[in-house]
C-alpha positions in Angstrom: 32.5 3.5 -32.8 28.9 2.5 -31.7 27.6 -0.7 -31.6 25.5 -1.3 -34.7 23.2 -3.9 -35.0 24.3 -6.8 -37.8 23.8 -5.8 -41.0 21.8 -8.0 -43.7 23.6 -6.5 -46.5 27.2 -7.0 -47.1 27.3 -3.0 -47.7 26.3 -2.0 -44.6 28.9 -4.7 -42.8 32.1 -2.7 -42.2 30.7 0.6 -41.6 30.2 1.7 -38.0 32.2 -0.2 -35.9 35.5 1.9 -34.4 33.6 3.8 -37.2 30.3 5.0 -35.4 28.9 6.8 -33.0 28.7 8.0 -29.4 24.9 8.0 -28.6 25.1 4.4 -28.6 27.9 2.8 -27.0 27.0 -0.8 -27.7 27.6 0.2 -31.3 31.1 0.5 -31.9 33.6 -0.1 -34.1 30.3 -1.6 -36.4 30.5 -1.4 -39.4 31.2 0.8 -42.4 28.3 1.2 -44.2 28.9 -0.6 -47.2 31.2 -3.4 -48.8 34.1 -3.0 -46.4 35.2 0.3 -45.2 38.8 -1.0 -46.3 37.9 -0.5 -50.0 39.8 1.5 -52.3 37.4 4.6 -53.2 38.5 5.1 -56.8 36.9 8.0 -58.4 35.9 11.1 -57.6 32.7 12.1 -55.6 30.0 12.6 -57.9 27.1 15.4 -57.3 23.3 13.4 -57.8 20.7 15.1 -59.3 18.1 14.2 -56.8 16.8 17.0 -54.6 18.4 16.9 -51.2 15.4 17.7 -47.8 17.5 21.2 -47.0 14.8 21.8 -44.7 15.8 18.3 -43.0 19.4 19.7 -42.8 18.5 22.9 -41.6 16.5 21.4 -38.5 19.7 19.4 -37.8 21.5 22.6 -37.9 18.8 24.6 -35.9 18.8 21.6 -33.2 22.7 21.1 -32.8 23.1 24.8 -32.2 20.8 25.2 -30.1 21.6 22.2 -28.0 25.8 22.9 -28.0 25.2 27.0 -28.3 26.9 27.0 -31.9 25.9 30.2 -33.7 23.7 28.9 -36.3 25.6 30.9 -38.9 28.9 29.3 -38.0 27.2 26.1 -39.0 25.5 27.3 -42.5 28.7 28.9 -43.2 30.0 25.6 -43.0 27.3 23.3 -44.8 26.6 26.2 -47.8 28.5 24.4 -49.9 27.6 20.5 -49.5 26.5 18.1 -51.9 24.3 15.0 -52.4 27.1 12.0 -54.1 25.0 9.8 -55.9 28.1 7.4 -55.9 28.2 7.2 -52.4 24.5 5.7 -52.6 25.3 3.4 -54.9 28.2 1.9 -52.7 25.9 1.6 -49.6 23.0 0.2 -51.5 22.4 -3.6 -50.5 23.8 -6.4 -53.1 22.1 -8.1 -55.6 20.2 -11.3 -54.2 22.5 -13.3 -56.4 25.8 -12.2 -54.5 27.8 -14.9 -52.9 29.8 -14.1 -50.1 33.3 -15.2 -51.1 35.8 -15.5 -47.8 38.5 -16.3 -49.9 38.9 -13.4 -52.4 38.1 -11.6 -49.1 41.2 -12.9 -47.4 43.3 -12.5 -50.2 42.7 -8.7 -50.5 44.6 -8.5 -47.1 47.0 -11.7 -46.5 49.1 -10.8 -49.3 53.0 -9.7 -50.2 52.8 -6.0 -50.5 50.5 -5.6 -46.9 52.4 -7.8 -45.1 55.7 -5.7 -46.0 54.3 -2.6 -45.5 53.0 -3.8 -42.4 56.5 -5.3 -40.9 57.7 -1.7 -42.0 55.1 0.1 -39.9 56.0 -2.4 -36.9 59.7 -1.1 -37.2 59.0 2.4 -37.9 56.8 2.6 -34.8 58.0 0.0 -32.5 58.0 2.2 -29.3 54.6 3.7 -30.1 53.4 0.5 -30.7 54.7 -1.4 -27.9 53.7 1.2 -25.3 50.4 0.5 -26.5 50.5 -3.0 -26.0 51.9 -2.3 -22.7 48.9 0.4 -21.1 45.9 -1.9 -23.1 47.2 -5.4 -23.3 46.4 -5.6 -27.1 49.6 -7.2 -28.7 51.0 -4.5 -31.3 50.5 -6.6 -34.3 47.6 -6.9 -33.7 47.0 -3.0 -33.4 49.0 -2.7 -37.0 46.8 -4.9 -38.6 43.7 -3.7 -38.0 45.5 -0.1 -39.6 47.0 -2.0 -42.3 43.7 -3.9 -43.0 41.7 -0.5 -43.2 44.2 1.9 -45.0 47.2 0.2 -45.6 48.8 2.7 -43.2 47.0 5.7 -44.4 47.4 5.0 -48.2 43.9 4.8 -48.6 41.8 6.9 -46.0 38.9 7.4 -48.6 38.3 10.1 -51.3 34.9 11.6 -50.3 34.5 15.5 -48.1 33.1 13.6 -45.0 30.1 16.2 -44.5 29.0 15.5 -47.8 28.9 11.9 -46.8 27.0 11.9 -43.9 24.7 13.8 -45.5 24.1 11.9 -47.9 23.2 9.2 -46.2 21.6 11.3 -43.1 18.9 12.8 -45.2 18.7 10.8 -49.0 19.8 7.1 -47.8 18.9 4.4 -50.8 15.6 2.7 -50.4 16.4 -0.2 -48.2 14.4 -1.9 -45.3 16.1 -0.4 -42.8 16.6 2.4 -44.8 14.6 5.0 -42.0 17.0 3.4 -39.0 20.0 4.2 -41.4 18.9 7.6 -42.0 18.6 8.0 -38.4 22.0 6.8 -37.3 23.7 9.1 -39.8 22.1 12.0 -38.5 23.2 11.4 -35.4 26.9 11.0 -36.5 26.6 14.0 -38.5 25.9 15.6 -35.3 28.7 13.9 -33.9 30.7 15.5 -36.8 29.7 19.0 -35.9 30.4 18.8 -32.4 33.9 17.2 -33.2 34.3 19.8 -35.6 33.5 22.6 -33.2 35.9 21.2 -30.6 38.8 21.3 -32.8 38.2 24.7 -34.4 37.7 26.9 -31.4 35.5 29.3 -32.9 37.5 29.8 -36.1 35.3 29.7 -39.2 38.3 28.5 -41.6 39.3 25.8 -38.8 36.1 24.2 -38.7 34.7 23.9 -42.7 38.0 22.6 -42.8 37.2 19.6 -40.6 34.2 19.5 -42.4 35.6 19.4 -45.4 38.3 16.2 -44.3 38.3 13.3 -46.5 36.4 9.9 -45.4 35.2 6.4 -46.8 32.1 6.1 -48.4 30.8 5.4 -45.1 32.1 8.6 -43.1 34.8 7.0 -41.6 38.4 9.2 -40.6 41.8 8.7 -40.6 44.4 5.8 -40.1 42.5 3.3 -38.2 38.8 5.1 -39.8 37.0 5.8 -37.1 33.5 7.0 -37.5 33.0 10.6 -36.0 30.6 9.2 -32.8 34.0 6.7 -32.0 36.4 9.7 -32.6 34.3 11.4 -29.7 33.9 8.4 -27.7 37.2 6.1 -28.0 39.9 8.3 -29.7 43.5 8.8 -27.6 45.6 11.1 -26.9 48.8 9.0 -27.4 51.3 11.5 -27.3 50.1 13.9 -25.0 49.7 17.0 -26.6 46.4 17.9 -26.0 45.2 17.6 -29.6 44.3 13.8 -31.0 44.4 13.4 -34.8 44.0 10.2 -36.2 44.8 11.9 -39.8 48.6 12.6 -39.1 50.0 11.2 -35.7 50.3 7.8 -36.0 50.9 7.6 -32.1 47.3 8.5 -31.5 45.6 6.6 -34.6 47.9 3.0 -32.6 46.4 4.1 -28.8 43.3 5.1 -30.4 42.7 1.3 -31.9 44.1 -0.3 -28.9 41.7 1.7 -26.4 38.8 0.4 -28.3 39.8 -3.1 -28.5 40.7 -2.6 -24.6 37.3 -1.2 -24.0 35.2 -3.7 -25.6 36.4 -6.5 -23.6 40.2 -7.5 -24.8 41.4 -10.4 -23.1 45.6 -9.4 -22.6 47.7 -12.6 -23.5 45.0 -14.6 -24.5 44.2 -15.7 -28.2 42.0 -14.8 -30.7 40.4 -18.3 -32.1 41.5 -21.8 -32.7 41.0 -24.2 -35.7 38.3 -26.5 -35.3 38.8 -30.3 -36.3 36.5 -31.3 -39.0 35.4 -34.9 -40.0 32.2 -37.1 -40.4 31.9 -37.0 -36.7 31.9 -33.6 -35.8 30.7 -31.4 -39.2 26.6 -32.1 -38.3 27.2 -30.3 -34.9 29.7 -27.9 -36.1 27.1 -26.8 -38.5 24.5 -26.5 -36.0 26.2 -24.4 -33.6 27.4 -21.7 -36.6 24.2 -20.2 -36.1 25.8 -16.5 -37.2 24.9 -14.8 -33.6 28.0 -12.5 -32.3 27.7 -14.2 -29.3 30.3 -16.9 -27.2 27.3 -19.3 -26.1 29.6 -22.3 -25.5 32.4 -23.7 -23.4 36.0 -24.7 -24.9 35.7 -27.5 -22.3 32.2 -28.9 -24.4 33.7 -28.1 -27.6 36.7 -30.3 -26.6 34.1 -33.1 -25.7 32.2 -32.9 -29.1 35.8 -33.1 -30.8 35.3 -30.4 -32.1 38.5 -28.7 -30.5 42.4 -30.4 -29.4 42.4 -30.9 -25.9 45.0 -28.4 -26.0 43.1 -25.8 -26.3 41.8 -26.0 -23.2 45.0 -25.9 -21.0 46.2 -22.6 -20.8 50.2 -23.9 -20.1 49.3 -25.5 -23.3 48.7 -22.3 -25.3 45.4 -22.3 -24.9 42.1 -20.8 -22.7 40.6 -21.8 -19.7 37.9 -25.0 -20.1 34.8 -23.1 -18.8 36.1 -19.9 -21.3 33.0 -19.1 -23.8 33.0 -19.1 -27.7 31.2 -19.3 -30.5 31.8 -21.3 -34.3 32.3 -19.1 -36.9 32.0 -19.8 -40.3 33.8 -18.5 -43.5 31.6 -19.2 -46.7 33.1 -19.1 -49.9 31.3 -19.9 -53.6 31.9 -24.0 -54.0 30.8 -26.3 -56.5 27.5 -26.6 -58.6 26.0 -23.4 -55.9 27.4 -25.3 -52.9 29.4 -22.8 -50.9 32.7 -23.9 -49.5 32.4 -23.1 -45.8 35.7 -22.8 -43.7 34.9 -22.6 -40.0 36.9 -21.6 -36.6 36.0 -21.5 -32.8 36.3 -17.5 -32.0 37.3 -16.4 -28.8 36.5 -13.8 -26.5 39.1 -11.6 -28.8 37.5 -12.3 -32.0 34.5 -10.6 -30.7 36.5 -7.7 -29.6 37.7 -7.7 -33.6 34.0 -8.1 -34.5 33.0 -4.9 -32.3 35.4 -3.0 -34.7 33.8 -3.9 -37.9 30.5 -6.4 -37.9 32.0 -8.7 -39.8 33.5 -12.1 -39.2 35.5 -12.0 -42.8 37.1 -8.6 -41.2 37.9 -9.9 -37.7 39.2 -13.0 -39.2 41.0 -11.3 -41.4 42.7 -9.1 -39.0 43.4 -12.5 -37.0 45.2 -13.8 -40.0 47.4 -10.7 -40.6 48.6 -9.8 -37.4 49.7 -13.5 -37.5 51.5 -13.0 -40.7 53.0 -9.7 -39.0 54.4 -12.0 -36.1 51.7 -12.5 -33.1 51.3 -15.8 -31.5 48.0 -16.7 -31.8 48.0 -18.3 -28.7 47.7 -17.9 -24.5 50.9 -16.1 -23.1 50.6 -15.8 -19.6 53.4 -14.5 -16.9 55.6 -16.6 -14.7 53.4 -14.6 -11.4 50.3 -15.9 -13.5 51.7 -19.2 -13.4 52.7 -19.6 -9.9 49.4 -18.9 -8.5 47.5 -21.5 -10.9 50.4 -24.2 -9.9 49.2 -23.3 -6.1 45.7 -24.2 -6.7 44.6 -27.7 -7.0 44.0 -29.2 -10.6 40.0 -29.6 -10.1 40.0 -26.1 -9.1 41.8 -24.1 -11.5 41.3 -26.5 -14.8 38.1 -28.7 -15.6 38.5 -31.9 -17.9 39.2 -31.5 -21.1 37.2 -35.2 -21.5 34.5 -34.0 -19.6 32.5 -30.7 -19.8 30.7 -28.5 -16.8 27.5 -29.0 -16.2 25.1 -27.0 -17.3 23.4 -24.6 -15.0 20.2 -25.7 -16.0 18.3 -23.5 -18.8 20.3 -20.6 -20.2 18.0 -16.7 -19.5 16.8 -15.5 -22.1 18.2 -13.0 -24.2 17.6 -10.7 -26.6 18.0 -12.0 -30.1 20.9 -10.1 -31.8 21.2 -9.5 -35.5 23.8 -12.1 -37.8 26.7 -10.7 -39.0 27.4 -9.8 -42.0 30.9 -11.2 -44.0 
């Protein structure tokens, strides 16, 4: 559940995000190398010809037992039988240059009847779960059941792949790529990440642990209900029912805290909304395409938004259901294949939420996505903020607590520089 930088291939979008690992924590909940890490895996795994590095593996092995004093045999025992799945490198390898990116065919793969039921059903089956959830991280509980229902439909599809043969895979014989040395690397690492989670759960018992080993995953490496990757599983995985063991294979009650402590921990905003529509016309579509520059970063105000006319007015009033003026976003846009090779481009302001969405899986397709389906499941997409809340702004004079929604802040002069992150991938 690392940070991972953007992607520049729509395989490697929706891997590591709540599905990567711990030696990074800027990487979360990136994204699942490949397509979408909510992809049905049809087939079974297939072995590939190609010669895996076992020497490569063995130093792995050699390294994490020496570093977490794992008998080395314990860990060979484990690995003796693991194989290189030629299929899995075909699902990771880049698209063609010709792919379009299509939003909605995207959309519709998750905003449809039979999710949306099954969904509602997991709301009622786990309401208290759920809500106490809600309650301890401030992440509203649809919200939490679509981001479960968007990556396995509620454990119908958690991926058909023995996760150690995944990882490595893509550890040690990752498909020529660019980046393909800087993937390598991070799969080693959360194949180490496996192994130690692994050796946790087993205490010492052989059986115990190849069995962990041997768990299915995605195509990517990514576990259980809400597919966490094993680094995120170290790092961000709850406890949510107290009994000293978390699986996120079984007990839904740990999979729902699990997903709303991540959220919470990559910067959740509790009763505020997740992104507005934007109003586009002659006026405001030049500027609107300028500022979709694809950065995962909120680089302008709602208040200057509102002035461009790019946003209601409403949206900056938070009685109003919507976010403070001087509150950050960013324009996100939603490309879909248009006519004669023109794509069709939807966009949306996202808010300091989205981006919380985005940390899960680096993609805006995914976080818009979960957006759209929690709303279908019931969330108000919009500020909800206590009576105490609203006292103590009614108590504050209006130029204090709320700028113009005509006029927007000054600016403080040049912005610092910053390192340049990598685009997103839909």
């Amino acid at each position: 559940m690392n940070f991972l930088p953007f992607f520049s291939s729509l395989a490697l979008t929706v891997l590591l995000g709540a599905c990567t690992s711990t030696t990074q924590p800027t990487d979360t909940a990136a994204n699942e190398a490949s397509k979408s890490i909510v992809e049905v895996h049809s087939g079974m795994a297939t072995t590939s010809t190609a010669k895996r590095d076992a020497s490569s593996l063995q130093d792995l092995l050699n390294r994490v037992s020496q570093q977490q004093n794992i008998p080395i045999s314990f860990l060979e025992n484990g690995f003796k039988d693991v194989q290189n799945l030629s299929q899995v490198k075909k699902l990771v390898a880049p698209p063609p240059i010709s792919f379009q990116k299509n939003w909605r065919v995207y959309r519709s793969r998750f905003i449809e009847p039979v999710r949306i039921r099954a969904g509602l059903s997991f709301i009622e089956q786990n309401r208290a779960a759920l809500e106490a959830a809600e309650s301890e991280s401030g992440v509203p509980h649809q919200v939490i059941a679509a981001i479960i229902g968007v990556e396995t439909i509620y454990g119908r599809q958690m991926g058909n792949f023995r996760v150690k043969d995944v990882l490595t895979t893509l550890a040690f014989d990752y498909p020529e790529a660019p980046n393909q040395a800087a993937r390598e690397l991070l799969f080693q690492n959360q194949l180490k990440d496996l192994i130690i989670l692994c050796w946790q759960e087993a205490k010492n018992r052989q059986n115990s642990f190849n069995h962990c080993l041997n768990q299915s995953s995605s195509y990517a490496g990514a576990i259980g209900l809400p597919q966490f990757m094993p680094g995120s599983i170290l790092q961000f995985a709850t406890d949510g029912d107290g009994d000293g063991v978390i699986d996120l294979r079984n007990n839904r009650r740990d999979a729902i805290f699990s997903v709303a402590n991540f959220l919470k921990v990559h910067g959740w905003q509790p009763g505020m909304p997740i992104y507005f529509p934007v109003i586009e016309n002659d006026k405001t579509q030049a500027k609107i395409i300028e500022l979709a520059d694809g950065q995962p970063m909120a680089k302008i105000t709602v208040a200057e938004l509102i002035q461009l006319g790019i946003l209601e007015p409403s949206n900056g009033d938070l009685l109003q259901g919507g976010v403070e003026p001087g509150n950050k976003a960013l324009i996100v846009d939603l490309p879909s294949p248009g006519i004669n090779q023109e794509p069709d481009i939807l966009y949306v302001v996202g808010l300091q939420n989205f981006l919380s969405i985005v940390n899960y899986n680096r993609s805006y397709f995914y976080a818009q996505s979960v957006a759209e389906f929690a709303q279908a499941l019931g969330y108000q997409n919009k500020s909800v903020i206590t009576r105490e809340r609203i006292e103590k702004l009614e108590q504050v004079p209006a130029s204090k607590n709320r700028l113009s929604a005509t006029k927007a802040p000054k600016k403080d002069g040049k912005a610092k520089k910053t390192s340049k992150q990598p685009k997103p991938v839909n």
